[in-house]
C-alpha positions as CSV (number, residue, x, y, z in Angstrom):
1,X,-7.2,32.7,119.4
2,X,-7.5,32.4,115.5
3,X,-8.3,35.4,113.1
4,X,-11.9,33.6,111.8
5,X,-11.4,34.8,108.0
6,X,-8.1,34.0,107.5
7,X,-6.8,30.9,110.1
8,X,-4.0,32.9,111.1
9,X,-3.3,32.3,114.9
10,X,-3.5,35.7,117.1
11,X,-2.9,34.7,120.2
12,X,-2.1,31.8,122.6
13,X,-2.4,31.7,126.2
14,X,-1.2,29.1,128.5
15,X,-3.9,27.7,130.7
16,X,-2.1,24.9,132.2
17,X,-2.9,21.3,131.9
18,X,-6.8,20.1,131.7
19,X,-8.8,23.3,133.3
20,X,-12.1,22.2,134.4
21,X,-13.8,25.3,133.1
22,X,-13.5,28.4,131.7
23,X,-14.9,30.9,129.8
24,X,-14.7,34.2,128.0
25,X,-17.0,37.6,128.3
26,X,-18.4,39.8,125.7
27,X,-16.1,42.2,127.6
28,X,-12.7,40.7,126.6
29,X,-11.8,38.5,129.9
30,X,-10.8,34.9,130.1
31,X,-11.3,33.4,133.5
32,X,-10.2,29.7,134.3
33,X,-9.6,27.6,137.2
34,X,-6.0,26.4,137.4
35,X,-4.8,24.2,140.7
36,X,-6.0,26.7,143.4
37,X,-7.0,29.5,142.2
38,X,-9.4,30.7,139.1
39,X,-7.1,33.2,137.1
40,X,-9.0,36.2,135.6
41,X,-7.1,37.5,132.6
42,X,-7.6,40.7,129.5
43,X,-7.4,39.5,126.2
44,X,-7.2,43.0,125.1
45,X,-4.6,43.8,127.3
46,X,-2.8,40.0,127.3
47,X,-2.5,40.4,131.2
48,X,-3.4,38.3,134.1
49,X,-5.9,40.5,136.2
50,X,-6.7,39.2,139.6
51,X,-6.6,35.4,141.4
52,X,-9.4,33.9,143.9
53,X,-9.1,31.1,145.5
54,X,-11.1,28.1,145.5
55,X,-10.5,26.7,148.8
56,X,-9.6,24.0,147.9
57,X,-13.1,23.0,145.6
58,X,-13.2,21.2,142.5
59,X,-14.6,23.9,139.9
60,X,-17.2,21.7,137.3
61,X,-18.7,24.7,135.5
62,X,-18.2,28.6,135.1
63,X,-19.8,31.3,133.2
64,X,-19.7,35.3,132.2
65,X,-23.6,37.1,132.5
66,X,-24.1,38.1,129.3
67,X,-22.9,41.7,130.1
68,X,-19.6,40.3,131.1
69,X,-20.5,42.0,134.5
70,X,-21.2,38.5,136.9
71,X,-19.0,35.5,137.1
72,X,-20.8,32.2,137.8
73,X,-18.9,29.3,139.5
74,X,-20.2,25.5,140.1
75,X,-18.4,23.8,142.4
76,X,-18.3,19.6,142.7
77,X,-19.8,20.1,146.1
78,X,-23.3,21.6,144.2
79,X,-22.6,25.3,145.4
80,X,-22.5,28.0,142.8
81,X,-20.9,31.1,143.6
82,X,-21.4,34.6,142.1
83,X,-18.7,37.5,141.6
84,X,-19.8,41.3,140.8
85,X,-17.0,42.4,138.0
86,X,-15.9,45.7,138.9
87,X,-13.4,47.2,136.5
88,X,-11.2,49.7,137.6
């Protein structure tokens, strides 16, 4: 993560080699797939939240709802799965 006005680098976070997807939510969370599981993790916080697995499925796409509330997955098989975000 880079400061936009100045360059500077904030943060980095190690995501492993080639993810297929990720994404970010207005919310502050960073989800990503990495090997067999998709990681959920708080930037604000700079920890790693929860794991799900993927069964074993090849993850082409994901996505936040714009409320940072649902988490969208594509899988290579043409499925797409939905998670509720529930912050506790």
């Amino acid at each position: 993560m880079f400061d936009i006005y100045t360059g500077t680098l904030i943060r980095e976070i190690d995501i492993g080699d080639y993810p297929w997807a990720f994404d970010v939510s207005s919310t502050g969370l960073l989800a990503y797939d990495q090997e067999d599981d998709i990681i959920f993790w708080d930037l604000n916080s700079n920890k790693e939240l929860a794991r799900i697995s993927k069964n074993g499925e090849k993850m082409m796409n994901s996505k936040f709802s714009p409320t940072g509330s649902g988490y969208y997955v594509q899988y290579g098989d043409g499925t797409i799965t939905c998670w509720d975000i529930i912050y506790k």
